[in-house]
C-alpha positions in Angstrom: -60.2 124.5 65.5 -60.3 128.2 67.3 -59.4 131.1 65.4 -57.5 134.2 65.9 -57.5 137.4 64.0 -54.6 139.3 64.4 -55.0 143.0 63.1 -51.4 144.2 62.7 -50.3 147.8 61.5 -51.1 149.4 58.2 -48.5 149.0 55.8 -49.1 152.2 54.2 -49.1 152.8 50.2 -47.7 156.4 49.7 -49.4 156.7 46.1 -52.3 155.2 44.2 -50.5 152.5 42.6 -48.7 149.2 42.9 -45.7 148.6 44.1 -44.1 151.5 42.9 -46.2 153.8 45.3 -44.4 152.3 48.8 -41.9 154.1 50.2 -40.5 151.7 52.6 -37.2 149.6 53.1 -34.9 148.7 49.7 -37.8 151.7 48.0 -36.3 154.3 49.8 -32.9 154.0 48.0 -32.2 157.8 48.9 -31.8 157.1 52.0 -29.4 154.4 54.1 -31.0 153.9 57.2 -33.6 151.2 56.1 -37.0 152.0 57.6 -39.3 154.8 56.4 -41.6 154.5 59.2 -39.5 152.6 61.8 -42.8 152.8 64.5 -45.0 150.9 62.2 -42.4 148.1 61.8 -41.6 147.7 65.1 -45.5 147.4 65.9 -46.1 144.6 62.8 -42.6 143.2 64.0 -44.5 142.9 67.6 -47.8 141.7 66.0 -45.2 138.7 64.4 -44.1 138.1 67.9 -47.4 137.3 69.0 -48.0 135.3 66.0 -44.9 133.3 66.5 -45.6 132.7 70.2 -49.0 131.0 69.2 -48.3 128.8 66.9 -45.6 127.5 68.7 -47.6 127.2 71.6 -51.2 126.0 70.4 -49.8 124.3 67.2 -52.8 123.2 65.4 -55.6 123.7 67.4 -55.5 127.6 66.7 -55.9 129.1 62.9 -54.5 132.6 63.1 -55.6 135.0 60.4 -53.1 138.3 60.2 -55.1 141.2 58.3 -54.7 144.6 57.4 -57.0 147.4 59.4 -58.3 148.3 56.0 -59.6 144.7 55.2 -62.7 145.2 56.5 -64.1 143.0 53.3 -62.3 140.2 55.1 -62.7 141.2 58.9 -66.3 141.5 59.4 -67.5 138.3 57.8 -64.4 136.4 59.8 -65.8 138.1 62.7 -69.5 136.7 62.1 -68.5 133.3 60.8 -66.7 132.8 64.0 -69.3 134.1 66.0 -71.8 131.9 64.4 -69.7 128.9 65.0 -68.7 129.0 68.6 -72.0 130.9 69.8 -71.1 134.1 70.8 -74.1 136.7 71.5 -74.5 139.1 68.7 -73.7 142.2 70.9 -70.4 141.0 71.5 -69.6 139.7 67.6 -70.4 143.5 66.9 -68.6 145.4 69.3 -65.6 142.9 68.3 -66.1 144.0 64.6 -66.4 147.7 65.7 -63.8 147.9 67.8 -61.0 147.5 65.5 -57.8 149.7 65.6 -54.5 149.0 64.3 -53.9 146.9 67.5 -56.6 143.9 67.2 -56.7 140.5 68.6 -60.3 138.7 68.1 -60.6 135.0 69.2 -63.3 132.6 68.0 -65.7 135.9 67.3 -64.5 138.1 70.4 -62.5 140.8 71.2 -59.3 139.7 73.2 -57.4 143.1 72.6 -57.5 146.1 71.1 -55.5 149.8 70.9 -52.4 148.2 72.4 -50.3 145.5 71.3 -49.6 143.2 74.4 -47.0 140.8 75.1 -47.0 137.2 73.0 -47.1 135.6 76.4 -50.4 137.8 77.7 -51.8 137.3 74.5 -51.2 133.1 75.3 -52.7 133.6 78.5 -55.8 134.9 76.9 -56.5 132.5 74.8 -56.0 129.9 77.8 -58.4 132.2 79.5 -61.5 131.6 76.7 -60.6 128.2 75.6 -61.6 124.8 77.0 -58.2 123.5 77.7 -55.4 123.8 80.1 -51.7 124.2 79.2 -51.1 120.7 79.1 -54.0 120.3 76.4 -56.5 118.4 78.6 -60.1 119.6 78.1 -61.5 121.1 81.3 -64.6 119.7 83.1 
């Protein structure tokens, strides 16, 4: 099975504590219009997109991994075990685990995208692009 990490938006805790420290959505009681940051939900809204659009389209044959930028705990050894598994060259496993924004897409150990959130559908042909399958799910020869 292929794996993506998806590195979505921060979802940013306004104190040092819990769940009382967001300021976000239903938190923000004082005011009506819903969204404190209305650009960061829009981006992880897009990131969800792209999720969607993947599953739906690879089903099974691709785990997808969404993480926080600030994971890094998580991210880096994802990165290497992936690398280690489908034999990607070191260099490449690195700059994929250094080149992290809050816009990240990293398939089987390297970097797909990153600073920009594309479109689910570019993101689909990308995977096409480094996988051994065609869109009907024949291996290629």
């Amino acid at each position: 099975m292929h794996h993506l990490i998806l590195v979505r938006e921060i979802d940013q805790q306004m104190s040092g504590s819990g769940c009382c420290g967001r300021i976000e959505g239903d938190a923000a009681m004082w005011d009506s219009s819903g969204c404190t940051f209305p650009e960061r939900r829009e981006k992880m809204e897009r990131v969800g997109e792209i999720y969607r659009a993947v599953r739906a389209e690879f089903r099974d044959s691709v785990e997808i991994t969404i993480l926080d930028p600030r994971n890094l705990i998580s991210f880096i050894p994802l990165v290497a075990r992936d690398a280690l598994r489908f034999g990607v060259p070191i260099g490449t496993a690195v700059r994929a685990m250094f080149s992290t924004s809050l816009s990240t897409g990293v398939l089987d150990g390297q970097l797909i995208y990153s600073g920009r959130i594309p479109a689910p559908r570019e993101v689909i042909d990308m995977i096409y692009g480094r996988l051994d399958i065609d869109r009907v799910g024949a291996v290629r020869r």
